[in-house]
N, C-alpha and C positions, 0 to 999 in steps of 0.2 A: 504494500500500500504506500503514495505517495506523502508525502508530510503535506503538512497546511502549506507550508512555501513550497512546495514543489506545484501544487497546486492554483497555485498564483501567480507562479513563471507562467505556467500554460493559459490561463486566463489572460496573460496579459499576449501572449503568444496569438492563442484566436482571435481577439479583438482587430486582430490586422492581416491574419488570413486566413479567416474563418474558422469554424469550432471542427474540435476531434473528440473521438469515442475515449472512455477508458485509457490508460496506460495498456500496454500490453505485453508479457513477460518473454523470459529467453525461450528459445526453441519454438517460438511460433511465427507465423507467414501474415502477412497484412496485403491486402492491394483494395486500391481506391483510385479513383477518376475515370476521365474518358482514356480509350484506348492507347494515344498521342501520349498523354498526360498520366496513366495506371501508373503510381507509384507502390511497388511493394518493398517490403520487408520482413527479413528474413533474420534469424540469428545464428549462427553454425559457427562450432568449432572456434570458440572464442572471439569472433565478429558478428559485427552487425553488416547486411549487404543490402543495399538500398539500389534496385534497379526502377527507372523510370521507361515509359513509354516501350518493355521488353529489352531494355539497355542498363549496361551497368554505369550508377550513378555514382555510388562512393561506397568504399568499406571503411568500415571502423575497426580497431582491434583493440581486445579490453582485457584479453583470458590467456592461456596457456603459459606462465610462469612469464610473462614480458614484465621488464623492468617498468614501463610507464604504458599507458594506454593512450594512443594515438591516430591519425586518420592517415591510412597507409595508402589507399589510392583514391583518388577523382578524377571523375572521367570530363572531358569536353563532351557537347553532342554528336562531334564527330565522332570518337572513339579516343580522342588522345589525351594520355595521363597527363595529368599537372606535375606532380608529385615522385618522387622516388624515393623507398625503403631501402634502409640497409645498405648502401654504395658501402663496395669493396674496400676504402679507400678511406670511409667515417663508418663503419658499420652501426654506431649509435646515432645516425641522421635516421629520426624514421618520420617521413614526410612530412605532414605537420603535426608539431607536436610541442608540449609545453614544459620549461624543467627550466629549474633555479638551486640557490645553496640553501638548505634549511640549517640554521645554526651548526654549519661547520661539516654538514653533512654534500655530497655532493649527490644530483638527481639527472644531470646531464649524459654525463658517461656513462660507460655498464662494465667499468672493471675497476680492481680495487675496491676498498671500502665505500664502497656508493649504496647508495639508499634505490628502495624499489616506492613506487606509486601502486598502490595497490586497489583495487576496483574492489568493496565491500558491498555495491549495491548500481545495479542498472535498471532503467525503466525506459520504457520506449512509448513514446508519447505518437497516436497516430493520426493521421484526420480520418473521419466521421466517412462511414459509407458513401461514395457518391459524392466528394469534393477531392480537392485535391492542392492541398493547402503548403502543407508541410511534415518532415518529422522529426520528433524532438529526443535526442537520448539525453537525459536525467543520471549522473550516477553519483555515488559518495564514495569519494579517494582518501583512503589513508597513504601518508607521506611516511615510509617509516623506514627506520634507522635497514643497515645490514642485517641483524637479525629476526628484522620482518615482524616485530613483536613491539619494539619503542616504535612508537606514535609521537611523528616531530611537529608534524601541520596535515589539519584534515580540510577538506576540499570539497567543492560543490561543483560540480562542472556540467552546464548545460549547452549540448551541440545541437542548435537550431539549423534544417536543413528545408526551405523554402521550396515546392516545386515551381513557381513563378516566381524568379529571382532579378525582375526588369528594375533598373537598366542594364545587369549585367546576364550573361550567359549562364554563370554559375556562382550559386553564392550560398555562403553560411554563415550563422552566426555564434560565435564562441563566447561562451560566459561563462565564472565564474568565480564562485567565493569561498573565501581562506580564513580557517581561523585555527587559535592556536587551542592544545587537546586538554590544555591546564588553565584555567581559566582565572589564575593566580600570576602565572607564567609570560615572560612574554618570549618572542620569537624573533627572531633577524636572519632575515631572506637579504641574501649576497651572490654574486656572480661574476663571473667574467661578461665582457662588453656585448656576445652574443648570445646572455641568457634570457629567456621568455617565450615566447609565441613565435617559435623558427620553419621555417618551409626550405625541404631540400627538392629539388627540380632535377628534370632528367637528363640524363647526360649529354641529349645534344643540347642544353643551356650552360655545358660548363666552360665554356668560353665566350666572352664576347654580348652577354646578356645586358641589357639597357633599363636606367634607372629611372625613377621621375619621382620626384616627391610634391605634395601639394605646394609647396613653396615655388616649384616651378625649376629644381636642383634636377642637374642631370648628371654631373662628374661623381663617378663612383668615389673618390676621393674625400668628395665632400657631403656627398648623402649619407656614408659613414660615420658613423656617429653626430650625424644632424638630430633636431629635433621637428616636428611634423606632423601634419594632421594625420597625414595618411602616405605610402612609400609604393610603386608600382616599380612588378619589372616584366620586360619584354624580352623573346629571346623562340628560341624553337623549340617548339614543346613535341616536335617532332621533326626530322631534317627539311627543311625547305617551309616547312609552315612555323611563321609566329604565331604566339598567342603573349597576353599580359593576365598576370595577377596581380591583385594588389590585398594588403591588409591595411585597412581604416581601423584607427584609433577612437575610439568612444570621447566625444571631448568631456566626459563625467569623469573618465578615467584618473586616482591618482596619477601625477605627476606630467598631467598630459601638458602638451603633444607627447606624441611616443619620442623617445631615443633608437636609431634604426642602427643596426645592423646591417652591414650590404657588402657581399666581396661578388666578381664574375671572374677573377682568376684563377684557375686550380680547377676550383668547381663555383656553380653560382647557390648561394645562400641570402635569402632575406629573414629578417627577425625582426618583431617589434615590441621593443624592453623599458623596461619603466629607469633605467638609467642606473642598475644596481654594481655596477663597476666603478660608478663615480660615488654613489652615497647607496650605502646600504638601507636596507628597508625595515624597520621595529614597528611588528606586529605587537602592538599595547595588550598586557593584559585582557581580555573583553571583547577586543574590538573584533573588526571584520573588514579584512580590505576586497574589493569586489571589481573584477574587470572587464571589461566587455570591447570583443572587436570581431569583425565584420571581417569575412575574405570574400573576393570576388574574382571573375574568372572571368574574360571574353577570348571567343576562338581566332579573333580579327586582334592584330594591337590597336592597344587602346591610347587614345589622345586624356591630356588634361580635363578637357570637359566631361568624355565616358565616366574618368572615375569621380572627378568628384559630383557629377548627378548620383551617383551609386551611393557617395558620403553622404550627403544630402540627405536618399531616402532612407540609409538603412544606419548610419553612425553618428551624429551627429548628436550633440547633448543634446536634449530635449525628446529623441523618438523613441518612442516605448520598444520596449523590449520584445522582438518579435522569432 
């Protein structure tokens, strides 16, 4: 069963693309809308797989001893991955995905004494018979030491997936909130300059990929470690075809605009970090820090105005939480 908050994300979710049935648990099959638009869902073997219109749209992975649970692939409507798991080269890049220092602990890496993200609870929020809205995985993450048992920071994490996601092609929205497991205690989340909300891209983007930040910043140089409403890059998300993603910053956001992350040498990476390499972050006693940011996708690259029409409708302080 959901909590009352959980249940008030989703309230405020339908208000803006219409109502869903129930939550609905692992190991079962969802489909909804016209033909074009049928989005199901499915849970298997520790993912969630959301195909739209008899295509696959995105997986999730939350299950089988993984250190953090993250969204391993998305598809364009053509068929082409945004994303790339696992590269030979960072095998801890697993496509997008979220990790920081919990008090000394680290969640990025996966070797040494690094900490796991643990999934204690999933719920899959669906739309209602005969619409075709969106769908929402709901879960509660324990942050916990090496031996899987200390609890450093516990985690709320809602992945809102929109099947009409205009102005962009594809889009989701990433939320969530943190607080610490002692309520006496507080907590200081630390990182290096690319920790947060990081997207590894496929190999044919790892040279040469093109930057744009709302500022209107195009030299990798200097988008690197900018601060910004929102960070776009372009590049071939498959040989010969561009495509752009970008991640918009919530301007409710602690510490906003984001702090960006951005290399295209090597390999191309984008991240958007609340600036924990410059000032670390203390989680007070009590409190709850809460984050919210919007990815978006088009199959064509995208100009300045695509994306921020996309900020606009879906990140921007003020817009409810959808």
């Amino acid at each position: 069963m959901l909590t009352e908050r959980t249940a008030a994300e989703m309230i405020l979710l339908a208000a803006l693309c219409a109502a869903w049935d129930s939550p609905r648990g692992f190991g079962q099959t969802t489909g909804m809308g016209r033909a074009e638009n049928r989005l199901d869902v499915r849970e298997d073997s520790g993912r969630v797989l959301l195909d739209i219109g008899g295509k696959p749209l995105l997986s999730y992975r939350h299950g089988g001893g993984l250190f953090k649970p993250y969204v391993g692939q998305w598809w364009l409507p053509d068929g082409r991955e945004l994303l790339r798991d696992s590269a030979p080269d960072h095998k801890h890049h697993h496509g997008l995905m979220f990790a920081w220092n919990v008090d000394g602990v680290e969640f990025w890496g996966e070797e040494g004494k690094v900490g796991r993200q643990i999934v204690r609870k999933l719920e899959i929020g669906a739309p209602a018979a005969g619409t075709a809205s969106a769908v929402t995985l709901v879960q509660v993450i324990d942050w916990a030491a090496r031996d899987g048992m200390t609890v450093l920071l516990r985690e709320r994490r809602t992945v809102s997936v929109p099947v009409d996601p205009k102005p962009a092609d594809r889009l989701l929205v990433w939320r969530t909130e943190f607080s610490g497991p002692d309520a006496k205690k507080a907590v200081t989340l630390t990182g290096r300059k690319y920790l947060g909300l990081g997207a590894r891209f496929p190999s044919s983007m790892d040279q040469g990929a093109r930057f744009l930040t709302a500022d209107g910043e195009t030299d990798v140089a200097r988008v690197n470690g900018s601060t910004s409403r929102w960070c776009a890059i372009t590049g071939d998300m498959a040989p010969g075809k561009p495509a752009t993603l970008a991640i918009l910053d919530a301007g409710e956001n602690p510490r906003a605009p984001a702090t960006w992350f951005a290399m295209n040498q090597g390999f191309a990476y984008l991240s958007a970090t609340i600036g924990l390499a410059e000032k670390p972050y203390v989680l007070k006693p009590g409190e709850t820090l809460k984050l919210r940011y919007v990815v978006a996708a088009w199959s064509e690259p995208a100009g300045h105005d695509d994306v921020e029409r996309a900020y606009r409708a879906w990140a921007r302080a003020g817009v409810p939480a959808k």
